[in-house]
VOGU-3710 file (C-alpha; in Angstrom, 3 decimals, decimal comma):
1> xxxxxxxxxx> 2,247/-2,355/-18,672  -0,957/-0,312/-17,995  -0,224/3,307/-17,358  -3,191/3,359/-15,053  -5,660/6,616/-16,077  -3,580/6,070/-18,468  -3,330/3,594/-21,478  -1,012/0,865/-21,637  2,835/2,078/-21,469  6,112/1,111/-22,415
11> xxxxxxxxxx> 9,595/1,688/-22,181  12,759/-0,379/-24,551  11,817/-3,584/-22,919  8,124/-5,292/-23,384  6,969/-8,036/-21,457  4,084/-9,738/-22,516  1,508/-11,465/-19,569  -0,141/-14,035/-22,240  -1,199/-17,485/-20,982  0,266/-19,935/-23,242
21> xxxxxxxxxx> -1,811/-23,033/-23,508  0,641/-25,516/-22,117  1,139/-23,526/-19,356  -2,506/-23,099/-17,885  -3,521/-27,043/-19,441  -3,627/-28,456/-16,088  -7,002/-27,606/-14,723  -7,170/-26,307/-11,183  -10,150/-27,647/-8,641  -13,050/-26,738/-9,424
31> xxxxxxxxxx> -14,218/-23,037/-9,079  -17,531/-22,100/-6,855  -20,560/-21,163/-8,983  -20,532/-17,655/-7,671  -17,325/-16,644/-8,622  -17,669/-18,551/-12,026  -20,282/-16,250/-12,863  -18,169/-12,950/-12,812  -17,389/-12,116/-15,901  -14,014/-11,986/-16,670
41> xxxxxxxxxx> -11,942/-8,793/-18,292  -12,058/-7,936/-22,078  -7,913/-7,637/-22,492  -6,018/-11,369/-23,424  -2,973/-8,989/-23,418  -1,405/-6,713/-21,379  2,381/-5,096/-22,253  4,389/-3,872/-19,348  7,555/-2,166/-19,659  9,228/0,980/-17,817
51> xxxxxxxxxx> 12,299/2,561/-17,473  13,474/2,906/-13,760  9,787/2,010/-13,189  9,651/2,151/-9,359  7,042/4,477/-7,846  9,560/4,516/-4,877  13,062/4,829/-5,069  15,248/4,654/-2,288  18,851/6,014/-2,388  21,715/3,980/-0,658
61> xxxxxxxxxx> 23,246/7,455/0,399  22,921/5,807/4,042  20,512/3,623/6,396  18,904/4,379/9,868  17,859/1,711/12,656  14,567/1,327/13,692  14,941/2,776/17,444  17,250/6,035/16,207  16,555/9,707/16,602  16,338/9,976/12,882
71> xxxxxxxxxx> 13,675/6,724/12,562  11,682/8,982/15,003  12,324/12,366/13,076  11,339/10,441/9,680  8,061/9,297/10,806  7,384/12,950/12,686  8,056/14,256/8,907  6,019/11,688/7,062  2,809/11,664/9,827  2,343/15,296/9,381
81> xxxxxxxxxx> 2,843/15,357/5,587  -0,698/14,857/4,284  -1,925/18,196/6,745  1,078/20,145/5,745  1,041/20,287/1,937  -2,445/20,865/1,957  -2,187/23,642/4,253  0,404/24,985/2,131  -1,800/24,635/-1,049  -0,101/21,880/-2,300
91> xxxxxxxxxx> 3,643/22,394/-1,633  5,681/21,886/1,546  9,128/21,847/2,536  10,694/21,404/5,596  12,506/19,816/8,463  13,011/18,163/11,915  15,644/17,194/14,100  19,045/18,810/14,860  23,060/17,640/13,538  22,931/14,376/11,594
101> xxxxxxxxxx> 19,104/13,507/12,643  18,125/15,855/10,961  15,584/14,961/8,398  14,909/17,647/4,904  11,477/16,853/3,096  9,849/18,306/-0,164  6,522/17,376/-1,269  3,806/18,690/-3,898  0,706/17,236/-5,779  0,574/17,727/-9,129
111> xxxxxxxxxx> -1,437/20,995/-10,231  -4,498/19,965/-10,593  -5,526/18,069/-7,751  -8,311/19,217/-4,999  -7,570/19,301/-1,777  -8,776/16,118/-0,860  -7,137/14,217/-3,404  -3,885/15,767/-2,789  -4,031/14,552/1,179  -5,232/11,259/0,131
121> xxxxxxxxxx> -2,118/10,844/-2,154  0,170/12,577/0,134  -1,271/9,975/2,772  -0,692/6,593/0,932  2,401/7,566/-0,783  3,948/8,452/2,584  3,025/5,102/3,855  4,112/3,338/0,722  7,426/5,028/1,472  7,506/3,409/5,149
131> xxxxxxxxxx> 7,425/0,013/3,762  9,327/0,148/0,910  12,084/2,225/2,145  11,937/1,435/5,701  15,615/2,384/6,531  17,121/3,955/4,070  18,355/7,833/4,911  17,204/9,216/1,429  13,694/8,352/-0,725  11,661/9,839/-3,532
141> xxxxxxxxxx> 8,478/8,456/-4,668  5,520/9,487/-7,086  2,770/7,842/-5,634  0,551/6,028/-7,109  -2,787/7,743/-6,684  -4,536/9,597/-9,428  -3,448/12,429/-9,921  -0,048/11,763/-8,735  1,826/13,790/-6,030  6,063/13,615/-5,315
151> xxxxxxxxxx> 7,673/13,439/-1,741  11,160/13,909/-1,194  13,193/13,303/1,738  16,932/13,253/2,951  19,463/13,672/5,515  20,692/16,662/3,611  18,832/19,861/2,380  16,875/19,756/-1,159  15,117/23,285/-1,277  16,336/25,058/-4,699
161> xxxxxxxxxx> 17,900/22,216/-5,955  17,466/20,988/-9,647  17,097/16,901/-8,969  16,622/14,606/-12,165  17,566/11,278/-10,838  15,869/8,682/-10,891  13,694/8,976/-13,943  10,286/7,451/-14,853  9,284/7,288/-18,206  6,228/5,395/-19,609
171> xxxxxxxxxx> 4,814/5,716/-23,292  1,596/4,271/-24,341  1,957/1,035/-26,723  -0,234/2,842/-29,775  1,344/4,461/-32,673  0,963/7,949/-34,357  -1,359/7,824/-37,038  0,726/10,900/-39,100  3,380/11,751/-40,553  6,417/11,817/-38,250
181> xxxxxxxxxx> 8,139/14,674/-39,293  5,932/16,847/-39,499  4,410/15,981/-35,360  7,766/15,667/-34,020  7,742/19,456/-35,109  4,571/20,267/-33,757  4,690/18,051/-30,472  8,084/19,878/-29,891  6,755/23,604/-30,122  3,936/23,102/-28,286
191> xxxxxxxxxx> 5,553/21,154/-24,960  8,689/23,820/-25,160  6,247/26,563/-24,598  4,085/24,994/-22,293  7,645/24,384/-20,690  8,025/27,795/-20,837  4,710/28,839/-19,329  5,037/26,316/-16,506  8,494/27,747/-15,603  7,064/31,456/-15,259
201> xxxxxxxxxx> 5,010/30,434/-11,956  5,021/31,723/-8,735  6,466/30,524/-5,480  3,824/28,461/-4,755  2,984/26,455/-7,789  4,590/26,359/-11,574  2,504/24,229/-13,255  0,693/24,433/-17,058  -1,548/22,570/-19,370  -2,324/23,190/-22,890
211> xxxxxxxxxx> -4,138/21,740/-26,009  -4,044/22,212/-29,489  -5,908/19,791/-32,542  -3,524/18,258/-34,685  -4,012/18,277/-38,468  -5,464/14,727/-38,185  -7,952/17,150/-35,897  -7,089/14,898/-33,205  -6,462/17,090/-30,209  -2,710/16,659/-28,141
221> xxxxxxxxxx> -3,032/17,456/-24,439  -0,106/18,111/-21,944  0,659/18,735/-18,577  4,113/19,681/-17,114  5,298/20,939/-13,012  8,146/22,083/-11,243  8,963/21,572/-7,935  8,234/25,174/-6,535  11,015/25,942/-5,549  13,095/26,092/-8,517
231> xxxxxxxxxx> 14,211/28,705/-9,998  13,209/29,722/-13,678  16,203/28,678/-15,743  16,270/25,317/-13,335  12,673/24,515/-13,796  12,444/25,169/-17,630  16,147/22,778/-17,962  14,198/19,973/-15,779  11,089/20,053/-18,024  13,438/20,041/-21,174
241> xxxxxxxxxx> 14,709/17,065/-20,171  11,435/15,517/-19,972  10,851/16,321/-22,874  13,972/14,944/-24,605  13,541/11,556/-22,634  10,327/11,263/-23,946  11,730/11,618/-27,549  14,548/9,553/-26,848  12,551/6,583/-25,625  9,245/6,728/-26,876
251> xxxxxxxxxx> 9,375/8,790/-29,975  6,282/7,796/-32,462  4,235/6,633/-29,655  1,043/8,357/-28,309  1,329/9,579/-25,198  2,958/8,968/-21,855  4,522/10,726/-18,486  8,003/11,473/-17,618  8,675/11,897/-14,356  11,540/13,205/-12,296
261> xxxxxxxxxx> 11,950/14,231/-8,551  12,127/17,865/-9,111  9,487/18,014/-12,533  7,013/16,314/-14,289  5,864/15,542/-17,909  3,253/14,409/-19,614  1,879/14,163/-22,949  -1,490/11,954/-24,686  -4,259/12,240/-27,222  -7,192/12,685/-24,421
271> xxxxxxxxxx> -7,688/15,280/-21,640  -6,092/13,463/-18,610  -6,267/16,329/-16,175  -9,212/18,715/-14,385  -7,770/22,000/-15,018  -8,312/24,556/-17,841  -5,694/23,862/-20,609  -4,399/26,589/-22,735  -5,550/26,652/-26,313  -2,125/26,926/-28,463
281> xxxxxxxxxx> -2,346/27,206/-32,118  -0,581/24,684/-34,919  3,033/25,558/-35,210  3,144/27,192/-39,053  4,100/25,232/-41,776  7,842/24,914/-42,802  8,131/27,443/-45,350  8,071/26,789/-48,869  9,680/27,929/-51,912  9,410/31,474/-52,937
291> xxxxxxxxxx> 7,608/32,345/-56,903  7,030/35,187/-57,928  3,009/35,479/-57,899  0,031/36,532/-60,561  -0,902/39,752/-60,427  -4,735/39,682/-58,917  -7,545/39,699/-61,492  -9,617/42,463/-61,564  -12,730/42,623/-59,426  -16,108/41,571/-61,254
301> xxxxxxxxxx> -18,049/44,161/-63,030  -20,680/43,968/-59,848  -18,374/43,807/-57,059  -19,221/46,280/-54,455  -15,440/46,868/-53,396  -14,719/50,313/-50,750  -12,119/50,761/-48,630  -11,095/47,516/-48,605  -14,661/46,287/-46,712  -16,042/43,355/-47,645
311> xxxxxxxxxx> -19,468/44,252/-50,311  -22,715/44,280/-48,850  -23,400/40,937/-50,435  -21,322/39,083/-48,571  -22,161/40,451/-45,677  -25,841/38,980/-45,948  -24,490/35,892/-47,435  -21,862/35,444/-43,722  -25,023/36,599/-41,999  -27,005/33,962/-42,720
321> xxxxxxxxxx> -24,647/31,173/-42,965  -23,538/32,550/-39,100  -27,217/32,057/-37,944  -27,985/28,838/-39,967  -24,170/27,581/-38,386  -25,824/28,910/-34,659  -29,098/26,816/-35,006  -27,612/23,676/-35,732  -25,097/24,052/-33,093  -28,336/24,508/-30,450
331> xxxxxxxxxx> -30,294/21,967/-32,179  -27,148/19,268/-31,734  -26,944/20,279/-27,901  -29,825/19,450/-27,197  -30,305/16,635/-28,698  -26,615/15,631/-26,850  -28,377/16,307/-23,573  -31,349/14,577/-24,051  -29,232/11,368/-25,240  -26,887/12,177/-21,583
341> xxxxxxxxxx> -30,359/12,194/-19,518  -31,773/8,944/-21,294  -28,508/6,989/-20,852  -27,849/8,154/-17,212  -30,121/6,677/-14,743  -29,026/8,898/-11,958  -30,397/12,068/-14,772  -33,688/10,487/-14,891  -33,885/9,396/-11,042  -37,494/11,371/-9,936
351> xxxxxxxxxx> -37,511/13,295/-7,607  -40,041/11,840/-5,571  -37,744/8,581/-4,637  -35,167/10,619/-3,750  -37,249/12,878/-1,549  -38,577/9,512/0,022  -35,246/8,141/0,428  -34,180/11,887/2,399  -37,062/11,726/4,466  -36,616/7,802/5,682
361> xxxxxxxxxx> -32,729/8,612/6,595  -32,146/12,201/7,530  -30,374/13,216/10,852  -30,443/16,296/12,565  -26,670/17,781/12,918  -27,715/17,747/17,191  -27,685/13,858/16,766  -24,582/13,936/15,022  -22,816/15,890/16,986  -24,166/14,269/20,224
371> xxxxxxxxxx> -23,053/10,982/19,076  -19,603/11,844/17,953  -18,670/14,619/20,974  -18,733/17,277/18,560  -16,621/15,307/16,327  -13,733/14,968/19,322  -10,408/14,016/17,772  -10,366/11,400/20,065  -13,130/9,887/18,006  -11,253/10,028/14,674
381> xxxxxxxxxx> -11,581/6,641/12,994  -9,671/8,105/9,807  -8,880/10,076/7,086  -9,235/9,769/3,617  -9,623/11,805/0,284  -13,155/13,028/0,562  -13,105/13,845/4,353  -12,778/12,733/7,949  -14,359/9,615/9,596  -15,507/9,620/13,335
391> xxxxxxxxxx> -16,707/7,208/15,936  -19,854/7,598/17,365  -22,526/6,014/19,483  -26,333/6,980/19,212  -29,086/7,409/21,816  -29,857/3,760/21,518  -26,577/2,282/22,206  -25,227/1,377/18,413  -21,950/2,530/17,452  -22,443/4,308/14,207
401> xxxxxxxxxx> -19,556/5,424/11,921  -19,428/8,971/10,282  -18,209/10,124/7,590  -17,797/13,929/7,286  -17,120/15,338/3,599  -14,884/18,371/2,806  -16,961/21,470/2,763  -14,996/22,440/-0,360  -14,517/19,499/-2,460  -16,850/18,913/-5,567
411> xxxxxxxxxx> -15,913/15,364/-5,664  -17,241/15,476/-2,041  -20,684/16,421/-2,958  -20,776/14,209/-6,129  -19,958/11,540/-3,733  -22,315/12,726/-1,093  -25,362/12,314/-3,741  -24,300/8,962/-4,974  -23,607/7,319/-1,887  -27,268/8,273/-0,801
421> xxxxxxxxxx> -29,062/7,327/-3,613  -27,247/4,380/-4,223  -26,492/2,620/-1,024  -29,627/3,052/0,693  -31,409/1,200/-1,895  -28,548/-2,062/-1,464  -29,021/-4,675/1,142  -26,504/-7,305/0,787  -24,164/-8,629/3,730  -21,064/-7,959/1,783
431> xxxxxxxxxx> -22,113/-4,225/1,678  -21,720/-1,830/4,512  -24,577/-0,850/5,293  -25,672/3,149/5,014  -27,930/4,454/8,490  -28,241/7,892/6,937  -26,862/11,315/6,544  -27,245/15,090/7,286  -26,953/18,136/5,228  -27,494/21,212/7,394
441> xxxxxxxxxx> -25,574/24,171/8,177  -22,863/23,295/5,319  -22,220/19,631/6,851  -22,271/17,071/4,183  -22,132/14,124/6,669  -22,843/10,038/5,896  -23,949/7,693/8,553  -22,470/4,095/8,476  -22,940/1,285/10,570  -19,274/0,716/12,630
451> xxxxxxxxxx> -16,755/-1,721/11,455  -14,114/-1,829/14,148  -11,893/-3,637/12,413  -10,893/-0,520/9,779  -10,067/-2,111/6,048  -8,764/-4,648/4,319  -5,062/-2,701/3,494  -4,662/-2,132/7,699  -3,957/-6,215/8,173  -2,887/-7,635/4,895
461> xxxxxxxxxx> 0,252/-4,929/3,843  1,081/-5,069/7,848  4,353/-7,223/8,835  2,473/-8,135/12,576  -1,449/-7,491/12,022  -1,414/-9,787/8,873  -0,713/-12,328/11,051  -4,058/-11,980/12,173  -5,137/-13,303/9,138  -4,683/-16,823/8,460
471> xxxxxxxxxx> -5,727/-18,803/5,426  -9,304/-19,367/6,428  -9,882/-15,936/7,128  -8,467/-15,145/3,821  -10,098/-17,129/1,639  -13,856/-15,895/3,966  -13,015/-12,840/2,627  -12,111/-13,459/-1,069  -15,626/-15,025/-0,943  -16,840/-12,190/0,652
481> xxxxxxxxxx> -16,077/-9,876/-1,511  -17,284/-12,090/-4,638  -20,602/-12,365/-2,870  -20,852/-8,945/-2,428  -19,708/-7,745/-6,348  -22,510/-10,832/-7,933  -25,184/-8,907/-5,396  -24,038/-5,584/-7,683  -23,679/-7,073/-10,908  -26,629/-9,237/-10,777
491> xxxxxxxxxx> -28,830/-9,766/-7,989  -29,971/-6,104/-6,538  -32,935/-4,565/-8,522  -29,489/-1,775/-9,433  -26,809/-3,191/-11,545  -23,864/-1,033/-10,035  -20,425/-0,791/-11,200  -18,269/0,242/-8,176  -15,025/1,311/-10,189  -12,711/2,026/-6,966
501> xxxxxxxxxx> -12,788/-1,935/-5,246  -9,293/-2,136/-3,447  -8,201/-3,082/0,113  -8,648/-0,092/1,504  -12,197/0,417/0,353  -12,994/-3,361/1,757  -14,152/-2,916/5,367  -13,883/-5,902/8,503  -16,532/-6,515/11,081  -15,865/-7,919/14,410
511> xxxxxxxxxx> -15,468/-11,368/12,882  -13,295/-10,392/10,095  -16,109/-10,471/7,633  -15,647/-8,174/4,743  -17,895/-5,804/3,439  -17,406/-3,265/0,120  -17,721/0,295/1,000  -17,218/3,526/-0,858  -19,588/4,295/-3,623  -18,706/7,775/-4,186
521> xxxxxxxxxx> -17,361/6,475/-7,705  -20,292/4,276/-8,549  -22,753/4,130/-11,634  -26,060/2,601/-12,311  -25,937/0,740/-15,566  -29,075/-0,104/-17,386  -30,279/-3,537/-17,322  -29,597/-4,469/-20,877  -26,881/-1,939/-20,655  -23,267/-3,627/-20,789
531> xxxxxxxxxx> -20,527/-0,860/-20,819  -20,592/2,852/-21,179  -17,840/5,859/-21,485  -16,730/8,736/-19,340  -14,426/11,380/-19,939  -13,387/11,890/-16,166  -11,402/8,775/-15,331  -11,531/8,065/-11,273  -9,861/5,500/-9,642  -7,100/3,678/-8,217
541> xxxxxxxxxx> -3,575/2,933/-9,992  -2,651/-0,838/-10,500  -6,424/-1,722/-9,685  -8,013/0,210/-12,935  -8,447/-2,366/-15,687  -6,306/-0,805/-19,027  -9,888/-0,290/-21,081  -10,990/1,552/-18,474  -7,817/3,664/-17,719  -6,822/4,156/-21,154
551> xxxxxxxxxx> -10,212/4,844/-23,159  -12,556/5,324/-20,171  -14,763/2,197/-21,009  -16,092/0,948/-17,664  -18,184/-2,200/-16,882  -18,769/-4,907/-14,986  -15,296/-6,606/-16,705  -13,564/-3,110/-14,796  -14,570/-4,530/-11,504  -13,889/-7,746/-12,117
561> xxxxxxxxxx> -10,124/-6,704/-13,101  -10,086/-5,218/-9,932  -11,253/-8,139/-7,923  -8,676/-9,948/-9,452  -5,705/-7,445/-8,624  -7,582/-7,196/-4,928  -7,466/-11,425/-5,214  -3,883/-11,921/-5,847  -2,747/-9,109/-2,766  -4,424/-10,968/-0,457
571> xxxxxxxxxx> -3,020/-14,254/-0,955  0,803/-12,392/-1,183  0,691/-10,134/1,563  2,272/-7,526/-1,220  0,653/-4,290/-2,422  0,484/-4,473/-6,594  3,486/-2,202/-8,026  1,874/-1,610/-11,658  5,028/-1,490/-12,888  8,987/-3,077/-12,398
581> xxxxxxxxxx> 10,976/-2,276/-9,205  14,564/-0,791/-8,947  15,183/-3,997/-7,640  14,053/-6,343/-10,259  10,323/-6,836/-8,908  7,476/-6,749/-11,104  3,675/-5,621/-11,343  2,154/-8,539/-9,275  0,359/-10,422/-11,453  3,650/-11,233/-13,596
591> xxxxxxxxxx> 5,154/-11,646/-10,784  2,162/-14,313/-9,497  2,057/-15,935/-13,295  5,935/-16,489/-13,248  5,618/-18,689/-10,609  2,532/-20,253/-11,771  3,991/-21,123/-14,909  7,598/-22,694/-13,281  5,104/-24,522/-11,244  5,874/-23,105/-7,808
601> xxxxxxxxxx> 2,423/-21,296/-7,268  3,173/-21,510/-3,383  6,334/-19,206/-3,473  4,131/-16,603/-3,792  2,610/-16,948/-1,192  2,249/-14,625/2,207  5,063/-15,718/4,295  2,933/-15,384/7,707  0,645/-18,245/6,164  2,876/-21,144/7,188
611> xxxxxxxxxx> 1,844/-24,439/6,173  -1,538/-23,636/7,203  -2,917/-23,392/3,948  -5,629/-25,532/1,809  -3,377/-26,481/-1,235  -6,597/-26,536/-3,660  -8,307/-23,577/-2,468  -5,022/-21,439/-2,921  -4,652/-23,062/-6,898  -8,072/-22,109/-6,830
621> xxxxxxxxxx> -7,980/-18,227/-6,272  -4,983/-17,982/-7,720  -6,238/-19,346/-11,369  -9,028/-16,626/-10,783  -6,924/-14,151/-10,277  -5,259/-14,404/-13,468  -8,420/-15,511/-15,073  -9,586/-11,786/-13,823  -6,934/-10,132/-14,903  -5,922/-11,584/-18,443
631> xxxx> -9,236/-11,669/-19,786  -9,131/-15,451/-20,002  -12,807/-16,415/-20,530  -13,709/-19,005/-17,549
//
């Protein structure tokens, strides 16, 4: 499978989504012209294999009913999560209830997430955990946000204890390009003492990244974290394990994660994290045989040798090679910047239109406050990774939406800018719609027009509000949607990549209509411009196509791949698991193509659909779902 942010990862077993000819023969009805002109993703292959491979992982140490005390204590524990851990920067661990309702939790995000990206995980991952495990006493789960985050919880206590089971273990499907030997004995030095470094934290966090350039000068990044609460000799045995699963699996592969309820592991040959690695040096060479050497030849008849300093000669001689060596390394970074600004529209953006675009759209932080009551809880719409969402209503009667960013997230800010610069200049009915924003006394707040109906993930993952959406509804907003990605791709005067389209980010009017929101991740791509490269990977896992996770390469095929994960959950009613369940489930487009190809296309289908279905506009979307996500030209 694709390890999302990732590359594409592997355990012993491979399965293979290809599209065999026979299979796919039959042609479905035909496809609408707007949705035949999305262009479909690069990849005609995508391996998926795992280990335990479940992001959740629910013990059968016990179950709970619905209406108990401990039901009740669980969803006290889970509710408060996301505010507790990122109170506690990062780690909790705790309790509630009394006897045997009482329920234990543990739960940290990995080291080098902000704050907002930590509650967002801690957010969906505790609500993954709710439908996946909705009775069972005892639970673990990874997440699957970017970076990842780990919550435990039980009916008996966890703090200070060492847990290694279950395991995940992914390795990326390329091979290393030298010799064996002689990386197995690097790789191993450098993760043992990053192992070691990671187990020397604090109370609060023991986490550590590192670096070093191999002698193909390709550089090896890692990350590896403890739970907290471990002990030293406990934290450095659970990251040794990692470490020797890794081997034991994946050995001669490049790159992958290990994870494990109380640590986590991970190795690959690009930076995959945010925070400052430390630089280690090669291991040395294994030592070679001892001969007994030449005596040194006497110094040259003009050598300038005293005291063992170097002569005066070569001092001018490293003198000027040092300042020659200095120029070109300022002439080269400039010329790197220059090539940045030219290829980055938003670089070049003058300021003029953006000053014009402030000016048309500013509020004053009085207007915002007086339309949301000061930003009363009891207006709370939300919240998300970059910040809280309120209800509000201006002078003029209409119900505005507001977004208010973190005060100290980056990504907040980054967002802030695109999100103004970018959405105000996109009219399109599949788009919400941006009224305007404020930035005054350290608010950072975005204006939206109000779509009561939430997202797209509140009804369709729901057992009782997906009823709410029958097949017409549905298939108004897989058309939707379409509409709204061909306005981006290739009718607004921008061509913008979105590069985080999911069901959460798809917002529903009053008549269920959908419209794409979120463009704190979006770029501007030239118009003759068809794919470019970043090194900071953003996204969602199971919705990031593998080009994209694995190598950065983004373009309009990465949205597209996207649409077609987005496609296929809608028309199951299931959330995509990017990788096997404990269970025997699979990622969900294997799961959709197995019964595609054993020609039972409807078993997949949401069970709150009924009969009340049309039979060729369901072989419709389906075929371009796995048109979007195979790479299947259409």
């Amino acid at each position: 499978m694709t390890y999302t942010e990732d590359g594409s990862y592997v355990s012993s077993s491979t399965m293979e989504l290809k599209q065999p000819a026979s299979a796919m023969s039959a042609q479905p009805p035909s496809i609408p012209p707007f949705l035949l002109r999305l262009p479909s993703v690069l990849l005609c292959l995508l391996i998926l294999t795992f280990d335990l491979s479940n992001a959740q992982f629910c013990y059968d140490t016990g179950n709970f009913t619905a209406a108990s005390t401990y039901a009740k204590n669980r969803e006290l524990v889970l509710s408060s999560l996301p505010s507790d851990v990122t109170s506690k920067g990062g780690f909790y661990s705790g309790n509630v209830g009394n006897g045997s309702d009482v329920v234990y939790v543990l739960s940290f995000c990995r080291g080098d997430s902000s704050n907002d990206s930590c509650f967002k995980c801690i957010n969906s991952t505790a609500e993954d955990l709710r439908i996946k495990c909705p009775y069972q006493k005892a639970a673990v789960t990874w997440g699957t946000e970017d970076p990842p985050c780990i919550i435990r919880y039980a009916d008996v206590p966890m703090y200070g204890v060492k847990q290694t089971y279950p395991t995940q273990r992914f390795y990326n499907t390329g091979n290393i390009s030298m010799d064996q030997d002689q990386f197995d004995l690097i790789w191993r030095n450098f993760t043992e003492e990053l192992a070691t470094t990671a187990s020397m934290g604090t109370s609060k966090l023991k986490f550590a990244t590192g670096r070093t350039v191999l002698p193909n000068f390709q550089t090896m990044f890692a990350l590896l974290q403890c739970s907290p609460d471990l002990n030293q000799t406990d934290c450095q045995s659970c990251l040794r394990e990692c470490i020797n699963d890794y081997q034991d699996c994946c050995r001669g592969k490049q790159g992958g994660p290990v994870q494990k309820p109380s640590c986590i592991f991970r190795w690959d040959l690009y930076r995959f994290f945010n925070s400052d690695p430390i630089n280690l040096p090669l291991s040395p060479p294994p030592p070679t045989a001892v001969t007994q050497a030449d005596p040194p030849a006497p110094p040259p008849a003009n050598a300038q040798v005293t005291n063992g300093n170097i002569s005066k000669s070569v001092r001018i001689v490293v003198a000027v090679v040092g300042s020659v060596a200095l120029f070109v390394v300022a002439i080269v970074s400039v010329c790197c910047l220059i090539r940045r600004r030219r290829s980055n529209p938003l670089m070049v953006s003058t300021a003029k239109d953006e000053v014009k675009t402030a000016e048309s759209l500013q509020f004053k932080i009085s207007e915002i406050r007086a339309a949301t009551n000061s930003f009363a809880e009891g207006n709370k719409l939300g919240e998300g990774g970059f910040g809280k969402v309120y209800r509000g209503r201006l002078p003029n009667g209409q119900e505005i939406a507001v977004k208010r960013l973190s005060q100290s997230s980056g990504q907040g800010l980054q967002e802030f800018k695109n999100e103004i610069v970018l959405v105000a200049k996109l009219q399109h009915r599949n788009l919400v719609r941006l009224l305007g924003f404020c930035f005054e006394e350290g608010e950072k707040l975005l204006v939206y027009e109000l779509m009561p109906n939430k997202s797209l993930d509140y009804f369709v993952f729901d057992l009782e509000k997906s009823k709410q959406l029958d097949w017409p509804r549905r298939y108004n907003i897989i058309s939707g949607i379409a509409r709204g990605m061909l306005y981006l791709h290739e009718d607004s005067r921008l061509r913008i990549i979105h590069r985080d389209l999911k069901a959460s980010n798809i917002l529903l009017d009053n008549n269920m209509n959908p419209k794409i929101s979120d463009f704190g991740m979006a770029r501007i791509f030239g118009v003759d411009q068809t794919n470019a490269n970043t090194r900071r990977i953003v996204g969602t896992y199971g919705y990031m196509s593998p080009e994209y996770a694995m190598h950065g390469q983004f373009s309009q095929k990465s949205d597209v791949y996207s649409f077609g994960v987005l496609l296929l959950e809608i028309i199951c009613g299931k959330r995509n698991d990017y990788y096997y369940q404990s269970d025997g489930g699979e990622a969900l487009a294997s799961y959709a193509w197995k019964h595609w190809r054993d020609n039972v296309p409807w078993e997949i289908l949401d069970p709150v659909l009924g009969e009340s279905y049309s039979r060729s506009q369901v072989l419709r979307c389906i075929h371009i779902g796995f048109l979007c996500v195979s790479g299947r030209s259409g």
